[in-house]
N, C-alpha and C positions, 0 to 999 in steps of 0.2 A: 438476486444480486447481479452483478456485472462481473464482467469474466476477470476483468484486473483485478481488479483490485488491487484492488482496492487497493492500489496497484498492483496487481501482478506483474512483470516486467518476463516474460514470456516468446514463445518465437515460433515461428510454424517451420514445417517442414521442410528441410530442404534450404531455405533459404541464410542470406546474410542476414543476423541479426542488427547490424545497423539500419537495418532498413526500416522495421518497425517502429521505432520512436522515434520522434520527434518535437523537442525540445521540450518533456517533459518535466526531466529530473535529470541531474547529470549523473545517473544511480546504477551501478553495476548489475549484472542479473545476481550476483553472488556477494557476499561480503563478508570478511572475517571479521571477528568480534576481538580487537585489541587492551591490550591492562591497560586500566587509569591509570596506574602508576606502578615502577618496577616493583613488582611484589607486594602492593599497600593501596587498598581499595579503603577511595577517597566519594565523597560526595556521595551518599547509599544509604541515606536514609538513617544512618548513624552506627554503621557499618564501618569499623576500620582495625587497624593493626594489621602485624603478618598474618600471610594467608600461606598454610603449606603442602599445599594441592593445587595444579593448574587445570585449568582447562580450556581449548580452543573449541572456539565456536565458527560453523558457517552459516548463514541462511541465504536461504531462495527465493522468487516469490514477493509478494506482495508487502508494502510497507506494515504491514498487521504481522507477518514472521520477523523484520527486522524489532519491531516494538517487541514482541514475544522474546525475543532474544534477549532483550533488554533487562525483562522480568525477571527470567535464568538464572543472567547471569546475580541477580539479586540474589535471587532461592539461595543459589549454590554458595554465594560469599557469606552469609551464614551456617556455610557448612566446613569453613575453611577452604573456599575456590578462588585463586585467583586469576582471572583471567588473563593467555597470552598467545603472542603470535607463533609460538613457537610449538608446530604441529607434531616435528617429531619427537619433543621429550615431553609431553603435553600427559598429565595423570589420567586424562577424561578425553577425549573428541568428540563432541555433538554435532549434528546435522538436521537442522532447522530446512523440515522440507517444502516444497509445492508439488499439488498433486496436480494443477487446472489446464496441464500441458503437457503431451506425451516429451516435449525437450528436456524441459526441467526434471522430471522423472529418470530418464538416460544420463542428465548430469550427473545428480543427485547417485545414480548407482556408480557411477566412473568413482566419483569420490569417495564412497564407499569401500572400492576396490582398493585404493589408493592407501587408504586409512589403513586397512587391514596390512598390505603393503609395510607400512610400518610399523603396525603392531608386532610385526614377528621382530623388530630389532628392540623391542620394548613390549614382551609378554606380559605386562603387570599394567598397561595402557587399557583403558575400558574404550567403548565406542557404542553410541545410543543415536536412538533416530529419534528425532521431535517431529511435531506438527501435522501437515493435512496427509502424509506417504502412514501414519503411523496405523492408523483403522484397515486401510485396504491390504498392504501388505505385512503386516505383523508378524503370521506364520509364517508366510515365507522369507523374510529376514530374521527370524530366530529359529524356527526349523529347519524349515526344508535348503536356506541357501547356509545357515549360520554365518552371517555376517558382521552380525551387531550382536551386541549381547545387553541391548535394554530397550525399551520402544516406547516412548512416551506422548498421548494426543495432546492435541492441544488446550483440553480442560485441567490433565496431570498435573502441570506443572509443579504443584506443592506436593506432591504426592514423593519430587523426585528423592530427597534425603532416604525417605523409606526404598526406593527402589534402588538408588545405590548401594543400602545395606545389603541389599537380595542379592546385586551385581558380584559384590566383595563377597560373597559367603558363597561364592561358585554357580549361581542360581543363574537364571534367565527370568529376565523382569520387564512385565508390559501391563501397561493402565493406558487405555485406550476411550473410556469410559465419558462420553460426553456429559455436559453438567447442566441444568437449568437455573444455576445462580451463578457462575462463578463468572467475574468480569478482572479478575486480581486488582479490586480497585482500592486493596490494602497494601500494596507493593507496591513500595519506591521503585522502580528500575533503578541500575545502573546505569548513566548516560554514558557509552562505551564508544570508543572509534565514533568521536563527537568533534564537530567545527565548536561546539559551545557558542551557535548562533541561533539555529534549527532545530524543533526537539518533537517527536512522535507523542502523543497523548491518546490512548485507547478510549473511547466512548460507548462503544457496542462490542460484542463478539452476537456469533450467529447468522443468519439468515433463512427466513420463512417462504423466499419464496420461489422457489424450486426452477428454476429453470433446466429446462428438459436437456443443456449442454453441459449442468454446471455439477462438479462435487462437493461444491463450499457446503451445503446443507446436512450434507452425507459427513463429512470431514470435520466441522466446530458445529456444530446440530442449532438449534433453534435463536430467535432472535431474542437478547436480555441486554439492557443498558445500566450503565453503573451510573450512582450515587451522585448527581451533579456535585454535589460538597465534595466529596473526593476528585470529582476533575479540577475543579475549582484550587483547591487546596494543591495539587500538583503544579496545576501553569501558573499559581502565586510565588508556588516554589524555585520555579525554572526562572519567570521573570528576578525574583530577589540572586538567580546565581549569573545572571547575565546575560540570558536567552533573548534572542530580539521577536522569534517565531516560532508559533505552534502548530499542527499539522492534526486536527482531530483527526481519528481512524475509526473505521470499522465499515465490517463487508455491507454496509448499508448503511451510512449515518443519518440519512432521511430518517431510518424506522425512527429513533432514538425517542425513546417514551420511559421516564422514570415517575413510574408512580407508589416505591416501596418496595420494589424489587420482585424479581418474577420474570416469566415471557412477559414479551410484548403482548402473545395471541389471548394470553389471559386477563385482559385488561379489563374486557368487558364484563368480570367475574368480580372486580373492586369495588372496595366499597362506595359509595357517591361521596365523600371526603377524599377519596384517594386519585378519583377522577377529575374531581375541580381541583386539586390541588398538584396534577402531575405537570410533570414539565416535558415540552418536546422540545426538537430538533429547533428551531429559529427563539426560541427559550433560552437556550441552551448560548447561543451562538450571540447572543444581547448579553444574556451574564457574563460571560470570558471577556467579550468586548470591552463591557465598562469595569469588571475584573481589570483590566490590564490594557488603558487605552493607548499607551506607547509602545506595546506590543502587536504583531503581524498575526491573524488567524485565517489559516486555509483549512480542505477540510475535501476528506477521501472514504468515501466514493458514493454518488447518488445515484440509485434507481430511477427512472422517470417517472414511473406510475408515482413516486412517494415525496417526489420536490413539489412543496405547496410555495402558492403565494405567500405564506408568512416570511419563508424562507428567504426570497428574493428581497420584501419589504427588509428583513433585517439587514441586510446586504448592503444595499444600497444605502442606508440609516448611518451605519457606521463605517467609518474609514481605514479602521485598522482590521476590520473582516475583507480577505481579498476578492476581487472582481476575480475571480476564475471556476467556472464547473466543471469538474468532469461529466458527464453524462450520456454513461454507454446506451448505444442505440440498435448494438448487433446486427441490425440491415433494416434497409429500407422497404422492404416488402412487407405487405398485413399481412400474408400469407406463410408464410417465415417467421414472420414474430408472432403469431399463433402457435403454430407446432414448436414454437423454443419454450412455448408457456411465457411469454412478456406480456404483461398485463397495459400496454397500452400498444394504441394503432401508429398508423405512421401520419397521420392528422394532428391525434394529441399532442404528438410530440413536436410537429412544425407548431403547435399553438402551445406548447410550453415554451420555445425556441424562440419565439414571437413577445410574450410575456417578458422575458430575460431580458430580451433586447428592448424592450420600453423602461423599464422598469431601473434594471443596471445596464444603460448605456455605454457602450466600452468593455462590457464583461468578454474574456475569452471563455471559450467553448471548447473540451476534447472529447473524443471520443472513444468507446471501443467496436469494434468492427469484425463479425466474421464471416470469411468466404469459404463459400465451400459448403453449406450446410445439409443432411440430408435433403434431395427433393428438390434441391436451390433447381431453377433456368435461366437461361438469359435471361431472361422478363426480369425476373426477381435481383438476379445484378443490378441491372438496368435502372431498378427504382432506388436501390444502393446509394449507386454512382448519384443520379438526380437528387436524392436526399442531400448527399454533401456537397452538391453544387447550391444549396436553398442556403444551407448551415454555413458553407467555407469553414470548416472548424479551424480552428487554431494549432491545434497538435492533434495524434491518436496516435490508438493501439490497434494495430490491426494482424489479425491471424490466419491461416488458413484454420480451417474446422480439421480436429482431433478427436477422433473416438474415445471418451475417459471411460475409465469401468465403473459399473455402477450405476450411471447416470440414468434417467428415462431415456434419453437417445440412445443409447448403446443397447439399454435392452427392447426397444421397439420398434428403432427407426434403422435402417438400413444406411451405408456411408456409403450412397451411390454415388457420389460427382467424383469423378476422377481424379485423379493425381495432379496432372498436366492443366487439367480445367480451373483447379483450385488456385494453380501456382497462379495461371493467366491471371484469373479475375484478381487473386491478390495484387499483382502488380500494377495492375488498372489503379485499384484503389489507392493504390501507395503513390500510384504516380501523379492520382487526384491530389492527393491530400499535401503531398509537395506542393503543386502548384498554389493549393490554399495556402498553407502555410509561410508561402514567399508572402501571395497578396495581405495576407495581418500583419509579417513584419514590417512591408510598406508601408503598413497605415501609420507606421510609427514613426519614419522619416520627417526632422525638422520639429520633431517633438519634445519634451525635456520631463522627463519620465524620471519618478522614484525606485530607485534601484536599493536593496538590504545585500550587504556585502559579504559572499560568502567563504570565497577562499580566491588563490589565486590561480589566477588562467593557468588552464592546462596548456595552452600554446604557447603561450608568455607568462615569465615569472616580474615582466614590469607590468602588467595588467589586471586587476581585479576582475574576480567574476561573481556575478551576483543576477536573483532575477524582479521584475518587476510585481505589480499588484496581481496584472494577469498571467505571471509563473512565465513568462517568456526571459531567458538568458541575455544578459548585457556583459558586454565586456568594452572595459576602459583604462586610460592608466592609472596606477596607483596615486602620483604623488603623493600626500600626506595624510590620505585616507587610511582607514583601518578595517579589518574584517567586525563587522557588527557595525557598522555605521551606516544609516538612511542616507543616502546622494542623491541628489538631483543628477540627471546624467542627459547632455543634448543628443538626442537620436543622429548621427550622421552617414548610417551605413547600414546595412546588415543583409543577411544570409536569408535563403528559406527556415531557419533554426535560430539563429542569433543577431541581438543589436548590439551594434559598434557605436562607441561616443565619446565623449570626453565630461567630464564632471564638472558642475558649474558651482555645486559648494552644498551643505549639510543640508538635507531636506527636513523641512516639518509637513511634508504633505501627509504620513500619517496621520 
């Protein structure tokens, strides 16, 4: 898998975290999970009345904890939870972790602190940790630090009802327990702290294939795709409530193989009915499409080794699939992406790179990027740097390299590049990838782009803000537009980050 994910939203050391993104998502590293309604959880699947137990949620990390979150808060609204922002009379406080970054982890404890902090002016207040922190540190958040007093992975989820019972009856309660079916592709989410424009739809949980930086494998264990009928049947449901776009997820949506449920790795073990009749990833992405052709579908996060040609042909076919990939590339060196265990060279990927660009003409490109890797040399910078002078990506994620425990690196490979050297070469890259970044906004200068309208400019509240096909930010002024409306918008300006324009009236270029 790739280190975002899928998006991770993550930060190296040391540094300003504005520095690392670049006009991906206008998406916090953190986010509270807000009540649909004061007291009265609406839209849930058929979930309503009072609720008389709250609970505040955080999550970190990767749009896959935000969607998790989602789930949760479902579980729990059957248990009498409703969700709210209000952390210090709050019955419950969960923390929805990321493990894929020693920052996030330092957050993630701060808040913890915090929590507990108020727990003493509200002794009867629980506190639980969800997600990738829950496998690695478990004892130590319920033994040895006593901080939380419930620890839940991310296969538990259904599990949680039973573990609150444990919580309430003075107990210490942890399911940590990874699963080889569970995709929750039987739960509604809550759409919670929602524009009701944009909506996360899980496809995969898992990831098979180990890279020697990564803990996703260690943290939601092997790769398993849910039920097309059940994706299907959800972004039916999102479009009938007024969703204009859906965002597939999972730490890999390349793998995405539904052939009756199972790993992926056991495919080869199905029957020959279940193999002609499975469905993948560019399958998948033609269903949703003509599923919902005046709806927008994007889609996080691809491995290189596992983006096929189908993939791009579907792409390109339909209009309302967007021109954008992410496709983390962690360095330009074969030498480096051997010892991270990435299953392709830095060839393959200038000739995946090359395919894209024939194929979907106009598509943007991001990336994710680490410096600093055991072993790295200049050399291995060097080919870095020249990869995304080939690429010009359009946005990335770029990190300095972080020792996670666990991983094959930490138990093999030595974190010899220095501190100072990491910081350097990051800044090189960052300061690459600005430059990229100006040169794709200009391509867009004098051009009259479809923009989906998502809220209003954070700098101005007479300006809409909204992003293109290729996930690049526009801002324009409102007049009589509305949030959820397709705009044509004329490019007349913009930033290394965002396009400036003015709206020339309702698009059908979907």
């Amino acid at each position: 898998m790739a280190v975002i994910p899928y998006f991770c939203i993550v930060f190296a050391l040391g540094l300003n975290p504005k520095h690392y993104l670049f006009k991906l998502m206008e998406e916090s590293l953190s986010k509270k999970i807000t009540p649909a309604t004061d007291g009265v959880v609406i839209d849930n699947g058929g979930i309503s009345g009072k609720q008389d137990k709250s609970v505040y949620i955080e999550s970190y990390g990767c749009q896959m904890n935000f969607a998790d979150s989602e789930v949760v808060a479902s579980i729990l609204a059957k248990e009498g939870y409703h969700t709210t922002p209000m952390m210090d009379t709050a019955d419950l406080i969960l923390v929805n972790t990321c493990s894929i970054r020693e920052k996030a982890e330092l957050t993630v404890r701060k808040r913890l602190e915090k929590f507990n902090a108020v727990k003493k002016n509200n002794p009867n207040m629980k506190v639980g940790v969800l997600g990738c922190m829950a496998e690695r540190l478990k004892h130590k958040f319920l033994e040895e630090e006593k901080i939380v007093d419930m620890v839940v992975g991310p296969d538990a989820y259904k599990d949680l009802p039973n573990l609150l019972n444990e919580v309430n009856d003075g107990r210490d309660a942890v399911n940590v327990i990874l699963s080889k079916e569970e995709t929750y592709g039987d739960i509604a989410p809550i759409r919670i702290d929602s524009n009701g424009v944009s909506a996360f739809v899980s496809i995969t949980r898992g990831c098979d294939n180990m890279c020697t930086f990564c803990v996703v494998p260690f943290t939601r264990g092997r790769e398993r795709s849910r039920d097309p009928k059940s994706i299907l049947q959800e972004i039916n449901d999102l479009a009938e409530r007024g969703f204009k776009e859906v965002t597939l997820l999972g730490q890999n949506v390349d793998s995405y193989l539904w052939y009756g449920g199972g790993l992926k790795k056991d495919f080869d073990k199905a029957s020959a009915l279940q193999q002609k009749t499975a469905v993948d990833f560019s399958q998948l992405l033609a269903m949703a499409a003509e599923a919902q052709p005046r709806m927008r579908f994007r889609f996080s996060t691809s491995n290189p080794q596992d983006m096929t040609v189908d993939v791009l042909h579907a792409m390109a076919k339909y209009p309302n699939i967007c021109k954008y990939i992410h496709l983390p590339v962690q360095s330009g060196s074969d030498r480096i992406l051997q010892k991270m265990n990435r299953l392709h060279t830095r060839q393959e990927y200038f000739d995946l790179i090359d395919n894209i660009r024939e194929i979907i003409p106009g598509c943007a490109i991001s990336q994710d990027m680490i410096a600093g890797f055991p072993t790295e040399t200049e050399e291995d910078h060097q080919d870095t740097l020249s990869l995304m002078d080939y690429v010009k990506y359009d946005f990335g994620f770029m990190f300095a390299y972080s020792e996670r425990p666990g991983t094959l690196a930490e138990r093999k490979m030595e974190d010899d590049v220095p501190a100072d050297v990491k910081k350097r070469r990051l800044n090189e890259i960052i300061d690459k990838q600005q430059e990229h970044s100006r040169y794709r906004t200009e391509e867009f200068l004098g051009k009259t782009v479809c923009v989906l309208i998502e809220k209003a400019s954070k700098r101005s509240n007479d300006h809409w803000s909204g992003r293109t096909t290729q996930n690049t930010v526009v801002v324009f002024p409102k007049e009589n537009y509305q949030v959820g409306d397709f705009v044509d918008v004329k490019i007349e300006d913009c930033t290394s980050a965002t396009l400036l324009g003015t709206a020339v009236g309702h698009s059908n270029q979907i």
